[in-house]
C-alpha positions as CSV (number, residue, x, y, z in Angstrom):
1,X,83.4,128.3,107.3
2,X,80.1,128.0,105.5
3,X,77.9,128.2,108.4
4,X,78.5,129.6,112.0
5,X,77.9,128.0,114.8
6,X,75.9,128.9,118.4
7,X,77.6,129.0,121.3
8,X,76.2,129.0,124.7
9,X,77.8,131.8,126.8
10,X,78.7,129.3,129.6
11,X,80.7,127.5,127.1
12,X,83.0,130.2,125.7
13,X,85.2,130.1,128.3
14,X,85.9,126.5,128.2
15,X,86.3,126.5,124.9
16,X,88.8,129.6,124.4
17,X,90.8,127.9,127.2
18,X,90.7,124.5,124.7
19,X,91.1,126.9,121.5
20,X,94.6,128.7,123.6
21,X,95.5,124.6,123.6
22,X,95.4,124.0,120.0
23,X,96.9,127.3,119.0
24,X,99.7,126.7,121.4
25,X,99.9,123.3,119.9
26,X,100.0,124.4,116.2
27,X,103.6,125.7,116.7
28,X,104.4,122.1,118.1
29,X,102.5,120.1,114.8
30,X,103.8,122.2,112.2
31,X,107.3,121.9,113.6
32,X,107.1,118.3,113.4
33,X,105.2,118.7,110.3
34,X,108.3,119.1,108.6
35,X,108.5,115.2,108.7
36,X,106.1,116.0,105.3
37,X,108.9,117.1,102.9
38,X,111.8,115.1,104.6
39,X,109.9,112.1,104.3
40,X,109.4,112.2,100.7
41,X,111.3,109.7,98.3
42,X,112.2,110.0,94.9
43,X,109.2,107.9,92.3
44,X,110.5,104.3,91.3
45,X,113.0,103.8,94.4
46,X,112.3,101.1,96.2
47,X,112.5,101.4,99.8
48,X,115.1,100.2,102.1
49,X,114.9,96.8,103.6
50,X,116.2,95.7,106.5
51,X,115.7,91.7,108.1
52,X,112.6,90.9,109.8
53,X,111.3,92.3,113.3
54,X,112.5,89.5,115.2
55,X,116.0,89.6,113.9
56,X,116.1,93.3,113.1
57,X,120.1,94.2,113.3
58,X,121.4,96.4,115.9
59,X,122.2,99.9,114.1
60,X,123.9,102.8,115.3
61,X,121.5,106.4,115.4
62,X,123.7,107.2,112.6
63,X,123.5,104.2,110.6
64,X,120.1,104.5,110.8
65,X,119.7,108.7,109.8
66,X,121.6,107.5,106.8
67,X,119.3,104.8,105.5
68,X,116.3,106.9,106.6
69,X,118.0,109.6,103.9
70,X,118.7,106.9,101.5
71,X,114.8,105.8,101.5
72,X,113.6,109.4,101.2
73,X,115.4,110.0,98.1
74,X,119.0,110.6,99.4
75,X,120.6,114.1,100.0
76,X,121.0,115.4,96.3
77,X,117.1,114.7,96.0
78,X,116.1,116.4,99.4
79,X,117.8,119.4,98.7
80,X,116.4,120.3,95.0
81,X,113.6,121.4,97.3
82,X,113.7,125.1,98.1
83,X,109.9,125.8,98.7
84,X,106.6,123.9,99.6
85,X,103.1,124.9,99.6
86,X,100.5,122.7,101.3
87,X,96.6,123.2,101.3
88,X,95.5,121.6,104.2
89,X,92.2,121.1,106.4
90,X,92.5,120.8,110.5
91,X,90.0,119.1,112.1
92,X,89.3,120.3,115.7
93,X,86.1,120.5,117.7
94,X,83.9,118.4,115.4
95,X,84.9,121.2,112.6
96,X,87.3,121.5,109.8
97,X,89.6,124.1,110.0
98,X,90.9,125.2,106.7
99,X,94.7,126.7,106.3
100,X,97.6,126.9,103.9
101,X,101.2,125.8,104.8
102,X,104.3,127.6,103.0
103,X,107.8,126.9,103.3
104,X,111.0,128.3,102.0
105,X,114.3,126.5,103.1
106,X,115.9,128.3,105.7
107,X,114.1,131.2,105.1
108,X,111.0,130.4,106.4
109,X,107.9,128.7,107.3
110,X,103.8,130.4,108.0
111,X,101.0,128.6,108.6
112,X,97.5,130.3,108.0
113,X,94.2,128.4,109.7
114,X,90.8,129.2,109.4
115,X,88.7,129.0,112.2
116,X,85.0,130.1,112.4
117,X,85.6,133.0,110.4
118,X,88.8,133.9,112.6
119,X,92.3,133.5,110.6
120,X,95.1,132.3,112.8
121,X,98.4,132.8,111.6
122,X,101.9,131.0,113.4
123,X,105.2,132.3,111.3
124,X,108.6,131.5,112.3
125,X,111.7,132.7,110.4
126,X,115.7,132.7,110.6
127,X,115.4,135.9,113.4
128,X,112.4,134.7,115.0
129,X,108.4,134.4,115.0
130,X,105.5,135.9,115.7
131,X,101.6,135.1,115.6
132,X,98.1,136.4,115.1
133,X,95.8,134.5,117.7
134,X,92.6,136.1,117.4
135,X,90.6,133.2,120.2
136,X,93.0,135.1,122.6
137,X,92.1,138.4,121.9
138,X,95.2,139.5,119.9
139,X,93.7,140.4,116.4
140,X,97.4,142.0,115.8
141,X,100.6,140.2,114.6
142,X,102.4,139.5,118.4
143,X,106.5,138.2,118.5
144,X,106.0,134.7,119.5
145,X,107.3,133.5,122.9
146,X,110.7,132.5,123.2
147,X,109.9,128.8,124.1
148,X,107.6,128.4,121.0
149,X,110.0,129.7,118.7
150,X,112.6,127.4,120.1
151,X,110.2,124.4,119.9
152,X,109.4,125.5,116.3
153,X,112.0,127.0,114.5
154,X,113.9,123.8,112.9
155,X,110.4,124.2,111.1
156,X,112.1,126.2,108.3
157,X,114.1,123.8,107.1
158,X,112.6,121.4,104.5
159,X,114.8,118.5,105.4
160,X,113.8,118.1,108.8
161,X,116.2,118.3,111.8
162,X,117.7,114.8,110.9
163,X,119.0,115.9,107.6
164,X,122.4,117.5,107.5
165,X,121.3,117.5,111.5
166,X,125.4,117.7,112.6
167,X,125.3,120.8,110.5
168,X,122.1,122.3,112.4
169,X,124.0,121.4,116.1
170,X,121.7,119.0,116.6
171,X,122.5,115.4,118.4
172,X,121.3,112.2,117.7
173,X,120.8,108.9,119.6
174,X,119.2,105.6,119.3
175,X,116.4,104.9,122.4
176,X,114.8,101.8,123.2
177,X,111.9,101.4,121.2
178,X,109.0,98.2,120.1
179,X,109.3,95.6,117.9
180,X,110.3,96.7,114.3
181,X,110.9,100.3,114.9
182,X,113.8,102.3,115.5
183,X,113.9,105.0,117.7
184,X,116.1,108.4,117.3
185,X,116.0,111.4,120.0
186,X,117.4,114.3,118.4
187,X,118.3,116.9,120.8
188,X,118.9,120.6,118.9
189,X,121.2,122.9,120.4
190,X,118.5,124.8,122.4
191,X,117.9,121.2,124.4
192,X,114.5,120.7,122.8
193,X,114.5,117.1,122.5
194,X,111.5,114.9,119.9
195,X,111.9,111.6,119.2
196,X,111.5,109.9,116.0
197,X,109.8,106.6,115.5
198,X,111.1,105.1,112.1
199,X,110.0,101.9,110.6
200,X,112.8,99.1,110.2
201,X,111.4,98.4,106.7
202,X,110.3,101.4,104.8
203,X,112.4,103.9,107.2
204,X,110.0,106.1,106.8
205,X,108.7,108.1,110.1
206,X,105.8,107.0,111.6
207,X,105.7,109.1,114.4
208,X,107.1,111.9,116.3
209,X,106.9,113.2,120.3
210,X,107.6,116.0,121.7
211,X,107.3,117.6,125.1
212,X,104.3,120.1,125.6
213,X,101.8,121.8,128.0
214,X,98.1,121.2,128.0
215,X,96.0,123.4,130.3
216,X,99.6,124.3,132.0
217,X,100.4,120.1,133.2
218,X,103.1,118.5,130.8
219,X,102.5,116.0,128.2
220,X,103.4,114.5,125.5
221,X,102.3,115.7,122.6
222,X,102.7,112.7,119.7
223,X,102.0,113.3,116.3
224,X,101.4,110.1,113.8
225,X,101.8,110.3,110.1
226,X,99.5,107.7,107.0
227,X,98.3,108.1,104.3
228,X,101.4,108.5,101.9
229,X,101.1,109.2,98.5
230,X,103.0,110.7,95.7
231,X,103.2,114.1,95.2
232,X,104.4,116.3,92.4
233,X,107.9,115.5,91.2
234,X,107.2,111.6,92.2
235,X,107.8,112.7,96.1
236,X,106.0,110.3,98.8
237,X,104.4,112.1,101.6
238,X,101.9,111.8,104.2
239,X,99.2,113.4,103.4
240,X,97.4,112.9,107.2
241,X,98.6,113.8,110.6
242,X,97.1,112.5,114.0
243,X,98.0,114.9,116.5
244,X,97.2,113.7,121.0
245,X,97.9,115.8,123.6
246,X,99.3,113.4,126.2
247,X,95.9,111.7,125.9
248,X,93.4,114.4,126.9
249,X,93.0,116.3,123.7
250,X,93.2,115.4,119.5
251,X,93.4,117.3,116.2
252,X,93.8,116.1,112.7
253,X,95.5,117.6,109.7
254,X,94.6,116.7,106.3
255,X,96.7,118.0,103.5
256,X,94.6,118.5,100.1
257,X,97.3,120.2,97.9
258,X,101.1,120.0,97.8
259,X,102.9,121.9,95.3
260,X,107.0,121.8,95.1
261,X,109.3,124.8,94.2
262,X,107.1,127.5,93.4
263,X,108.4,131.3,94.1
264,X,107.7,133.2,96.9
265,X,108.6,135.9,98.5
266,X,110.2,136.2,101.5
267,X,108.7,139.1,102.6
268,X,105.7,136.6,103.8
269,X,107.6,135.6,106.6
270,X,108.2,138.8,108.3
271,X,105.8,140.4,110.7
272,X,103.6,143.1,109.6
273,X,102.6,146.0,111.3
274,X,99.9,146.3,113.3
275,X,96.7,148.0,111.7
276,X,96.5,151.6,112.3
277,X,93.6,152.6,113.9
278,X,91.1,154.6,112.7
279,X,90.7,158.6,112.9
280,X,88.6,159.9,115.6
281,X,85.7,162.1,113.8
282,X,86.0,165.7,114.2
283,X,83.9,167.0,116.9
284,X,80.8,168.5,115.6
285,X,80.2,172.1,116.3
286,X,78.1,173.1,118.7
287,X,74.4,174.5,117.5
288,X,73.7,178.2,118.6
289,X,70.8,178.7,121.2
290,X,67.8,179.9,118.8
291,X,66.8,183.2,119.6
């Protein structure tokens, strides 16, 4: 950041508690972040149509995947993407968080945030994840916990777990939702279930929930996607996120850059080693008694 900011002592305990919140809710943004790439169409297609609101057809949860894929560009188009690399800027606390986004298709995915001077790093891979959460304390690369890697890990996969989501063992259902929408739960094969909200014109996503924990009490965490635009290779994404904890607690993600198959090595995506640390100092010698 370009300028730090005071603190009040009484405050930094309320506000690491807040700061273990976001972190904990990164994992849970940038999973359903992947609605970035799997919502992209192809420049020049019109998207789908269906009849008005009011006499918006009855369709099956697969009837409806399949003219979501359609509007996004269709299969062939989604998977000519092996790799994505977002610029991005969080805002949280009245500051903006800076942080890069990289993904690699079922390889991987790592998401680096900067926050006052503190980098923050969430990776999840095909084995498993791990973190760096220095507002906790842990200034070395940790294995992240089994739930967040579960809530997370469909995260490597630039489709999104409704493409090819048979394949993935996910399952798919159509839920009661309002006027004009459609409304999938997918439920992956570890029972972590987020729903989709789709629009019954564009079938594009305009939201996604998932369950979540703030300050240890369940909620809903609900992330809403605007602002699409056309990125390299005539893709349409959104380029912001809106991000509510159940109500209680907000974050935003702005995405500055996108680029679209570049290479990268998949050695970013495994954990490092911690940092050795440094050599004691050789004891000096003691001085003689002077005579």
């Amino acid at each position: 950041m370009a300028h730090e900011h005071f603190v009040p002592q009484r405050h930094v305990k309320g506000e690491r508690s807040t700061m273990r919140t976001v972190i904990r809710g990164m994992i849970v943004i940038s999973a359903l972040a992947g609605t970035l790439v799997s919502n992209a169409r192809t420049q020049g297609q019109a998207p789908a149509q269906t009849a008005p609101a009011s006499a918006q057809p009855a369709l099956s949860a697969d009837e409806v995947v399949s003219k979501y894929i359609d509007a996004i560009g269709g299969k062939a188009a989604i998977s000519q993407v092996k790799s994505i690399s977002m610029e991005t800027s969080m805002q949280v606390m009245g500051n903006d968080a800076p942080g890069t986004t990289t993904v690699v298709d079922g390889v991987g995915y790592k998401m680096e945030t900067d926050f006052n001077g503190s980098k923050i790093v969430q990776c999840v891979n095909d084995k498993g994840g791990w973190m760096i959460n220095p507002m906790a304390g842990a200034s070395d690369p940790a294995p992240m916990p089994d739930d967040q890697y579960k809530s997370g890990k469909d995260q490597i996969y630039i489709g999104g777990p409704l493409f090819d989501y048979a394949s993935k063992g996910n399952k798919i259902e159509v839920v009661p939702g309002d006027p004009g929408t459609y409304k999938i739960k997918v439920t992956s094969k570890d029972n972590v279930e987020t729903s989709y909200v789709i629009d019954a014109k564009t079938f594009l996503v305009k939201s996604t929930t998932r369950k979540g924990d703030m300050q240890g009490q369940p909620v809903d965490i609900t992330v809403s996607y605007s602002d699409y635009r056309k990125a390299d290779g005539g893709f349409l994404m959104p380029y912001a996120m809106d991000m509510d904890f159940g109500g209680q607690f907000q974050l935003g993600v702005t995405v500055k850059k996108v680029e679209l198959n570049k290479t990268i090595d998949p050695a970013i995506f495994e954990m490092p080693k911690p940092a050795a640390a440094p050599a004691a100092a050789p004891a000096a010698p003691a001085s003689k008694p002077s005579m």
